[in-house]
FISE-271267 format. One record per residue (C-alpha): residue number from 1; residue in three letters; x, y, z. Coordinates in steps of 0.02 Angstrom, whole numbers, plus 50000, padded with zeros to 5 digits. Example, Ala and Ser with C-alpha at 12.3 -4.5 7.8 and 13.67 -1.06 7.14 Angstrom:
// FISE-271267
@n: 1 res: ala east: 50615 north: 49775 up: 50390
@n: 2 res: ser east: 50684 north: 49947 up: 50357
// end
This chain:
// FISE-271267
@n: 1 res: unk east: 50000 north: 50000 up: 50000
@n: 2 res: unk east: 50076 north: 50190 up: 49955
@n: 3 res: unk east: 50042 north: 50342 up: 50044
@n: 4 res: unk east: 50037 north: 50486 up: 49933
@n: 5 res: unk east: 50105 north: 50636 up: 49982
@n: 6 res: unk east: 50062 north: 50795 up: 49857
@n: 7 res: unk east: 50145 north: 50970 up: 49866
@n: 8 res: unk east: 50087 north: 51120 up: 49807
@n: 9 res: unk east: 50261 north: 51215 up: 49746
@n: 10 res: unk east: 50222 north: 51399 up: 49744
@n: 11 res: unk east: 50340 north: 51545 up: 49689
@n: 12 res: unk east: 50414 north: 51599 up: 49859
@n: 13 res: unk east: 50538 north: 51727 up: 49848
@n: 14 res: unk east: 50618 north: 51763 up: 50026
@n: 15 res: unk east: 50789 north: 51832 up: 50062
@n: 16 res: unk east: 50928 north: 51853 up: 49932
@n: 17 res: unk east: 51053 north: 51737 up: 50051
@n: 18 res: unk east: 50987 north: 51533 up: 50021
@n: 19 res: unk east: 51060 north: 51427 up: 50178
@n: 20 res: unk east: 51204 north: 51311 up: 50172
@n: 21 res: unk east: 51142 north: 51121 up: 50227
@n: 22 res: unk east: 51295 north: 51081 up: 50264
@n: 23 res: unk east: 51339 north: 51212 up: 50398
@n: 24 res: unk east: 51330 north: 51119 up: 50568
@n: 25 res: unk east: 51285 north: 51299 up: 50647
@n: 26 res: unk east: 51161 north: 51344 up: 50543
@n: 27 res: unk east: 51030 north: 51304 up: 50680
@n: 28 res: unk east: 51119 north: 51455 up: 50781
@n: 29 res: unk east: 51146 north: 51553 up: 50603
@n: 30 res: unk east: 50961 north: 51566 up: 50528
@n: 31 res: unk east: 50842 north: 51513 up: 50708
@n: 32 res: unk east: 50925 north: 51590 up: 50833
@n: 33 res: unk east: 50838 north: 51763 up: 50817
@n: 34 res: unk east: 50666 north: 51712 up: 50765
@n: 35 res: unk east: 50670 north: 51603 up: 50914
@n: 36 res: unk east: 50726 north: 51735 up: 51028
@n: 37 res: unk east: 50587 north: 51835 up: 50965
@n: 38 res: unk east: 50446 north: 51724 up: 51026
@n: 39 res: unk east: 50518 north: 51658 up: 51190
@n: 40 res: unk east: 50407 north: 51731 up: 51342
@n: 41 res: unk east: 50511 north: 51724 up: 51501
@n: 42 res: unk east: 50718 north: 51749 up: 51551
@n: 43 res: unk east: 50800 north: 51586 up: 51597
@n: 44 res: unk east: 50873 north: 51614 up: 51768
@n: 45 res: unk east: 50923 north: 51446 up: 51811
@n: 46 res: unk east: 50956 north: 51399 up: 52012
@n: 47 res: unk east: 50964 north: 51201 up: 52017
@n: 48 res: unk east: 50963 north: 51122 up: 52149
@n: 49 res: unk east: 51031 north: 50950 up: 52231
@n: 50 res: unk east: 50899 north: 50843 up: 52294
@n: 51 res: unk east: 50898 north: 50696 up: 52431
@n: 52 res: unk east: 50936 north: 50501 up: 52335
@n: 53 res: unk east: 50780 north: 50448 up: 52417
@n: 54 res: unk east: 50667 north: 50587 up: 52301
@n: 55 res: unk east: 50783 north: 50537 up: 52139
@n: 56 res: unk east: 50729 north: 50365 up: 52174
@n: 57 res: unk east: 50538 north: 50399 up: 52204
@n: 58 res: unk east: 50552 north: 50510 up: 52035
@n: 59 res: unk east: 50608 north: 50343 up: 51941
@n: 60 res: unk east: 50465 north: 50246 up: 52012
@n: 61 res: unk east: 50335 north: 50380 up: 51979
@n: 62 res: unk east: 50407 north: 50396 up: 51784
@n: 63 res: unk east: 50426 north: 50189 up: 51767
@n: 64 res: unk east: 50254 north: 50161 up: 51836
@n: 65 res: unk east: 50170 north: 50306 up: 51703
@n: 66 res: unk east: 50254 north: 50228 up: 51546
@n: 67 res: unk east: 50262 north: 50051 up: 51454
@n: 68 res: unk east: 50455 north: 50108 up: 51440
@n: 69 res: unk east: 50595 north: 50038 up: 51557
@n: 70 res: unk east: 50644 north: 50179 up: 51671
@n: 71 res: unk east: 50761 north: 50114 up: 51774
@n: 72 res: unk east: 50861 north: 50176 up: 51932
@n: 73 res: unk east: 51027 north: 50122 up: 51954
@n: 74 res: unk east: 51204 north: 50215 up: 51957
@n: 75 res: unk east: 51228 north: 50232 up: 51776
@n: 76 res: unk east: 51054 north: 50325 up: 51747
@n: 77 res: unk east: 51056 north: 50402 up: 51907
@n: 78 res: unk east: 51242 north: 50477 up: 51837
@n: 79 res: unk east: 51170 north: 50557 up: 51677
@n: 80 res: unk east: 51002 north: 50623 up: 51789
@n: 81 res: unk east: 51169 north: 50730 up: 51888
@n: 82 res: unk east: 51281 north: 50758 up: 51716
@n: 83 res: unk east: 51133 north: 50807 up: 51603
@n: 84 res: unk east: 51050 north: 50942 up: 51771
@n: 85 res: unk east: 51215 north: 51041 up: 51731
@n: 86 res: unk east: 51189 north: 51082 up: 51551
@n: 87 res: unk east: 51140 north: 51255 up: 51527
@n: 88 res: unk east: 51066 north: 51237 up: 51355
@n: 89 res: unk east: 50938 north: 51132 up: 51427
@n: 90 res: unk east: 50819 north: 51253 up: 51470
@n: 91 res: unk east: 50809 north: 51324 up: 51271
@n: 92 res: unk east: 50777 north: 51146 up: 51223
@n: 93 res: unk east: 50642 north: 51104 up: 51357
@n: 94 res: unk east: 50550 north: 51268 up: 51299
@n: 95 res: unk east: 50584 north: 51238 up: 51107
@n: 96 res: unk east: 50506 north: 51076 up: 51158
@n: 97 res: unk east: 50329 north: 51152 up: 51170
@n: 98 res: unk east: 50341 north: 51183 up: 50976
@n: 99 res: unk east: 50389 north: 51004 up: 50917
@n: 100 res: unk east: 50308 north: 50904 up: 51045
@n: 101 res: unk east: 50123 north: 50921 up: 50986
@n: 102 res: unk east: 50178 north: 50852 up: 50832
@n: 103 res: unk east: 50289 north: 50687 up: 50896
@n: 104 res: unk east: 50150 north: 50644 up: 51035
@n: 105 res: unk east: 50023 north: 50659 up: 50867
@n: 106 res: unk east: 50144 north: 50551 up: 50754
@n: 107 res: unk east: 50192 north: 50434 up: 50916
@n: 108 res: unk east: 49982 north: 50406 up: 50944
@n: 109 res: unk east: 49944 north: 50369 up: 50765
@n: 110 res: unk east: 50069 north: 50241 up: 50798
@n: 111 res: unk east: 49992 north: 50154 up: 50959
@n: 112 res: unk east: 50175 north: 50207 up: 51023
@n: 113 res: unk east: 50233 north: 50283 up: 51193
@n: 114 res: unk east: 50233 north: 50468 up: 51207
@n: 115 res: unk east: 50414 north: 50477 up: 51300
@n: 116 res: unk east: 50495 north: 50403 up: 51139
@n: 117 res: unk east: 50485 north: 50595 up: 51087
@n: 118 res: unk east: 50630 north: 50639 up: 51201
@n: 119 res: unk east: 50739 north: 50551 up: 51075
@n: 120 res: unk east: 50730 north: 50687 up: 50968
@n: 121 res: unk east: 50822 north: 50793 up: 51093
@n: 122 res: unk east: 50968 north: 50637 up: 51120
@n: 123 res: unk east: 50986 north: 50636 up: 50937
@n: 124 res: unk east: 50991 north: 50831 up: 50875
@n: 125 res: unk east: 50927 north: 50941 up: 51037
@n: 126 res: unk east: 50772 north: 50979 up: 50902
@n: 127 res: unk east: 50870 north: 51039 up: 50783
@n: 128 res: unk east: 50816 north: 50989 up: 50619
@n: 129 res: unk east: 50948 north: 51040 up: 50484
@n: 130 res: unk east: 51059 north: 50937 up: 50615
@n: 131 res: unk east: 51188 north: 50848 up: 50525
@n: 132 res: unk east: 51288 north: 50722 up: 50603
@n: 133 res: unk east: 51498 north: 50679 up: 50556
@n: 134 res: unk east: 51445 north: 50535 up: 50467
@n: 135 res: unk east: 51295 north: 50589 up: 50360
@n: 136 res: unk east: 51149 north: 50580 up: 50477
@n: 137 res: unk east: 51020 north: 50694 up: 50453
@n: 138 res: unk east: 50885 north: 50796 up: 50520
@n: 139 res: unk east: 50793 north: 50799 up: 50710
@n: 140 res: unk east: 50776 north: 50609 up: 50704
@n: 141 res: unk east: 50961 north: 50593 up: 50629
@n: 142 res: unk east: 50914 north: 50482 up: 50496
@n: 143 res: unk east: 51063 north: 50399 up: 50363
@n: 144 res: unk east: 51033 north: 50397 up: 50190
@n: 145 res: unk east: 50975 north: 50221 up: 50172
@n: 146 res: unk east: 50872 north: 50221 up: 50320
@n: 147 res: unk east: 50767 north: 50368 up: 50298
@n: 148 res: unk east: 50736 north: 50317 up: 50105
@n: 149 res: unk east: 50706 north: 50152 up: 50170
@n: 150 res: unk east: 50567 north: 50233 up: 50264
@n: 151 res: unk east: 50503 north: 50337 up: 50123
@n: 152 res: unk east: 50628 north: 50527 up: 50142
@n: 153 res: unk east: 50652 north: 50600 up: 49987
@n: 154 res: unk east: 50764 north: 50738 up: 49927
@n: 155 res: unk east: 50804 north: 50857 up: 49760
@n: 156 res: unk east: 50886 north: 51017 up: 49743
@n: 157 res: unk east: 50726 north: 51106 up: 49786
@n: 158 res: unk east: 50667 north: 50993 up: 49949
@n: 159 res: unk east: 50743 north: 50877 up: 50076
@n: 160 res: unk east: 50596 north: 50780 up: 50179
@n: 161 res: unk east: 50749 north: 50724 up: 50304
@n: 162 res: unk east: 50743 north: 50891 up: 50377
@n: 163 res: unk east: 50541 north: 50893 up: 50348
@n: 164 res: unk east: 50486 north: 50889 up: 50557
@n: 165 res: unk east: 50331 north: 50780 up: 50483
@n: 166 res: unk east: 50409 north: 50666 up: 50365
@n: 167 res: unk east: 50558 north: 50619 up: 50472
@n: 168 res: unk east: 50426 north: 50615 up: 50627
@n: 169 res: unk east: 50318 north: 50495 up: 50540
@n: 170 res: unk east: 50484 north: 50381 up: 50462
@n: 171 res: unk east: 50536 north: 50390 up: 50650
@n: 172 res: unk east: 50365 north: 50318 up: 50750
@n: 173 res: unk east: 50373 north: 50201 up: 50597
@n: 174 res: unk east: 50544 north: 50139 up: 50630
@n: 175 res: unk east: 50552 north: 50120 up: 50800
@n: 176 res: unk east: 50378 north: 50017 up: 50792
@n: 177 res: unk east: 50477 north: 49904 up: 50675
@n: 178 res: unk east: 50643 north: 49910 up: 50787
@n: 179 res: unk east: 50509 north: 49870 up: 50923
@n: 180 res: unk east: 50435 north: 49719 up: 50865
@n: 181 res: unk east: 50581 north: 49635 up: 50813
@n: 182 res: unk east: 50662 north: 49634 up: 50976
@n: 183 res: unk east: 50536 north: 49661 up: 51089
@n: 184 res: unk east: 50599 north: 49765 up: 51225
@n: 185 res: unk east: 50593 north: 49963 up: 51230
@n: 186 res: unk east: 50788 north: 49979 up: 51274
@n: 187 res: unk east: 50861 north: 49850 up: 51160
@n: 188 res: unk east: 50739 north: 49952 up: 50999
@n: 189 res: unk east: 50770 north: 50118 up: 51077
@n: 190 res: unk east: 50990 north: 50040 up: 51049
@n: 191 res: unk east: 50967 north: 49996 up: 50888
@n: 192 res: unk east: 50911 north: 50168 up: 50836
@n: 193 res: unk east: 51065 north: 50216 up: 50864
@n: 194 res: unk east: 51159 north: 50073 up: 50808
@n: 195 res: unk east: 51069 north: 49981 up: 50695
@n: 196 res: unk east: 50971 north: 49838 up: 50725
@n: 197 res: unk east: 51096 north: 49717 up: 50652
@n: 198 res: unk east: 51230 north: 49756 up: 50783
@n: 199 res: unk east: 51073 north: 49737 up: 50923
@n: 200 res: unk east: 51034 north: 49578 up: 50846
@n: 201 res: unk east: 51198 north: 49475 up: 50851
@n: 202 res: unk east: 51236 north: 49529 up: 51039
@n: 203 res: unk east: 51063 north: 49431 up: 51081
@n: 204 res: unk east: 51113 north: 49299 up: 50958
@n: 205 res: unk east: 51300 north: 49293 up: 51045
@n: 206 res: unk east: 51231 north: 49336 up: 51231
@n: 207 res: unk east: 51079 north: 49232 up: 51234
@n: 208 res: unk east: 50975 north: 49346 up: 51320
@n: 209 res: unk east: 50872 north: 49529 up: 51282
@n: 210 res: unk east: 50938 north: 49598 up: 51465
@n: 211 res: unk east: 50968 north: 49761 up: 51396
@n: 212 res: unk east: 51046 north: 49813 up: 51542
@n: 213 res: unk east: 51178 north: 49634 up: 51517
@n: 214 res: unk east: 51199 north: 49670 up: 51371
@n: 215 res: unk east: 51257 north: 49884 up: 51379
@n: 216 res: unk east: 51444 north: 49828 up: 51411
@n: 217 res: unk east: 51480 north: 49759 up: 51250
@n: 218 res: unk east: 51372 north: 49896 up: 51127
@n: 219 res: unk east: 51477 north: 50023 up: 51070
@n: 220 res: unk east: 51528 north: 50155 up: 51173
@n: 221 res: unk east: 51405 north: 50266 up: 51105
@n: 222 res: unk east: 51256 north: 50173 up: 51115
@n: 223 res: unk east: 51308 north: 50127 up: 51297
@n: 224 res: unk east: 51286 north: 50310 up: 51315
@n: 225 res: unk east: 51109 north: 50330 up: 51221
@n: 226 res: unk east: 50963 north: 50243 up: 51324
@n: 227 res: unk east: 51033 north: 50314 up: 51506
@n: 228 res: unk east: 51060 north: 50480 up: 51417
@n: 229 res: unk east: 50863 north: 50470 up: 51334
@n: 230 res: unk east: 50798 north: 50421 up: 51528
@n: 231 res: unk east: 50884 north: 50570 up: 51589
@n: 232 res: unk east: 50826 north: 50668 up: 51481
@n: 233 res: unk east: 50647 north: 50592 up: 51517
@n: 234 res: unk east: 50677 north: 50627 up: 51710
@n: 235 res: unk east: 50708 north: 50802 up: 51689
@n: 236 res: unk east: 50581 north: 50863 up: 51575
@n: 237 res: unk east: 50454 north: 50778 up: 51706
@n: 238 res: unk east: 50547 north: 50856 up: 51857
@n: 239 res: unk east: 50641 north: 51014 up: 51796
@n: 240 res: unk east: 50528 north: 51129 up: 51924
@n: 241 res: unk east: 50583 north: 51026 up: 52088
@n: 242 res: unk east: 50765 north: 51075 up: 52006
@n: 243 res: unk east: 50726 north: 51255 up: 51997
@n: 244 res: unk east: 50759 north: 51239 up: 51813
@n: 245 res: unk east: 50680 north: 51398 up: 51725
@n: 246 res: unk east: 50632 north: 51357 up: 51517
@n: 247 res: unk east: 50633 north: 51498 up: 51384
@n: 248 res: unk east: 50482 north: 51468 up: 51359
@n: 249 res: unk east: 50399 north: 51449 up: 51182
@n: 250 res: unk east: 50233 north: 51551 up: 51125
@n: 251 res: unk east: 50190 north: 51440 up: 50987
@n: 252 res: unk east: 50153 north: 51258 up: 50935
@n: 253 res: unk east: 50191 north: 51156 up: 50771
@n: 254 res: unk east: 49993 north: 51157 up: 50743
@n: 255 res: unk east: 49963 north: 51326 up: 50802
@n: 256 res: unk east: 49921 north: 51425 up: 50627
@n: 257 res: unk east: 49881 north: 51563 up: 50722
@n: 258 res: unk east: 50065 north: 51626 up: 50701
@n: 259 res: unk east: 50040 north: 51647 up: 50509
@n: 260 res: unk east: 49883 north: 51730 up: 50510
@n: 261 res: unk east: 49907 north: 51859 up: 50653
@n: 262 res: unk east: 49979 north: 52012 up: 50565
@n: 263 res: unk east: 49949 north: 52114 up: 50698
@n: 264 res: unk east: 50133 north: 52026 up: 50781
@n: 265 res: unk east: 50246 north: 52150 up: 50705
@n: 266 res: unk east: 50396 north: 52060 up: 50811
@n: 267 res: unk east: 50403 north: 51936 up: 50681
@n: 268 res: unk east: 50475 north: 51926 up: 50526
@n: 269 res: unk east: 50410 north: 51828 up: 50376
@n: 270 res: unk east: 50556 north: 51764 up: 50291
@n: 271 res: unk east: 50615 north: 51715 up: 50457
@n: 272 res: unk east: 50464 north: 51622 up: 50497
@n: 273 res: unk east: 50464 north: 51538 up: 50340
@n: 274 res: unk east: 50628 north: 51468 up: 50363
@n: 275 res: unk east: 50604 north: 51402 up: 50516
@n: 276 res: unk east: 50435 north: 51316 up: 50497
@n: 277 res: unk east: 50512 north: 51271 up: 50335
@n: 278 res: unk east: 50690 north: 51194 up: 50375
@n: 279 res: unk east: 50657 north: 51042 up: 50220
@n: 280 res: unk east: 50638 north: 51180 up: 50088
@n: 281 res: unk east: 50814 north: 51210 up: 50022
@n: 282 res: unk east: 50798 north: 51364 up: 49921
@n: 283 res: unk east: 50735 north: 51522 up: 49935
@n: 284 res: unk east: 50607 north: 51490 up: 49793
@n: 285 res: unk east: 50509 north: 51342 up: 49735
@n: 286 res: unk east: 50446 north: 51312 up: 49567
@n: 287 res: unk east: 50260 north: 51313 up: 49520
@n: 288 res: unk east: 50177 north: 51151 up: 49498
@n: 289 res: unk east: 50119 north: 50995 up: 49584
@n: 290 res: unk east: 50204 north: 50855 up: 49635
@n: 291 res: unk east: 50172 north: 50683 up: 49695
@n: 292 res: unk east: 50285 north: 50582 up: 49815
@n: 293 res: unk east: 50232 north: 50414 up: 49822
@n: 294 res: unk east: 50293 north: 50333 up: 50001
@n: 295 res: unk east: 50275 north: 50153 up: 50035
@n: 296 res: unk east: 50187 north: 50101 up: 50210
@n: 297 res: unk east: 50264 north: 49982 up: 50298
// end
């Protein structure tokens, strides 16, 4: 069965500079001051150390809410502590209020857990023209024969890795394959990061789908990725009990209110074009319509 996907190509004419997909800043370089523009609230940030005993009842409360493995122990308990300290944090959890309407949409449709949307902050802190040393793309860091795999297309004109619904939708899909194939949330959540293949042989070699027997011989990486996606988890659920302040974020991914209200002089078109429009590569688009046929898995 084929989904078909059809876009209406207008003639947009926006700013005489077109971006560079290759620039690793160019999150900082093109967002940076629309997204200052629409934040609410200064981030004063005062966090605070808490007792083991209320870490612990935090992991219980999370692990009892979610069909996920949340797990306390020293290794998560270490990122909780490591992650607490990073300052850009509190951008991310309020950027989080525009992207996360969309993933817990996308995760739904699904019949997958909401939490898997933290991922998107482990694998490009929401940044979707993120591109990773080794070709990755986009805010679910897709590679080339994945995300085509799982229906991302790209010309000169657009690139549906850096589309926030595309990739969204290739990403519930993926990780609801990754999921029933090995049939634990930690060992899928691993092999979104390291490919299922290398997942695969350790419970071949291992005998067993422990993830947490299993962590010492993944690559170093991936050792890192499920403890650093339940800390992340942990603090977006708990941030206020750390006196953690968010910029906070006016607007939603479904909230179409920001194009139509002219009366918000604070924000500029071409800016807000670019970044509700990160997949669009140029600064015009020719006229027509096209149809992208994606096979449904």
């Amino acid at each position: 069965m084929k989904k078909i996907i059809i876009i209406i190509y207008v003639l947009i004419i926006l700013s005489e500079k077109s971006y560079s997909q290759s620039q690793d800043t160019i999150f900082l370089k093109n967002d940076d001051k629309f997204l200052n523009s629409i934040q609410l609230s200064e981030n004063t940030n005062n966090n605070i150390n808490l007792s083991l005993n209320i870490y612990k009842e935090h992991f219980i409360y999370l692990n009892d809410k979610t069909l996920l493995d949340i797990e306390y122990n020293d290794v998560t308990y270490f990122y909780v502590k490591k992650y607490l300290g990073y300052k850009w944090l509190p951008k991310i959890i309020g950027l989080s209020a525009y992207y996360f309407p969309l993933f817990e949409s996308k995760l739904a449709q699904y019949g997958l857990p909401k939490e898997l949307k933290y991922l998107a902050i482990v694998e490009s802190n929401l940044n979707p023209r993120a591109i990773s040393s080794v070709g990755a793309k986009g805010i679910w860091q897709f590679m080339p024969a994945t995300g085509k795999q799982y229906g991302l297309y790209n010309d000169i004109y657009v690139d549906l890795f850096y589309d926030p619904v595309a990739s969204t939708d290739a990403a519930a899909r993926y990780l609801k394959d990754l999921y029933n194939k090995f049939g634990d949330w930690n060992l899928a959540i691993s092999a979104y990061n390291c490919g299922p293949g290398k997942i695969e042989a350790l419970v071949k070699s291992y005998k067993t789908k422990n993830y947490w027997k299993l962590r010492p011989y993944m690559p170093k990486e991936t050792q890192a990725y499920v403890p650093t996606f339940i800390a992340i988890n942990y603090i977006f659920n708990f941030y206020k009990e750390h006196q953690m302040k968010p910029l906070y974020f006016k607007y939603s991914f479904f909230d179409f209110k920001i194009i139509r209200n002219e009366k918000d002089q604070a924000i500029n078109k071409d800016e807000l074009f670019k970044f509700s429009n990160p997949h669009i590569l140029k600064n015009y688009l020719p006229k027509g319509i096209y149809y992208y046929k994606i096979k449904e898995r």
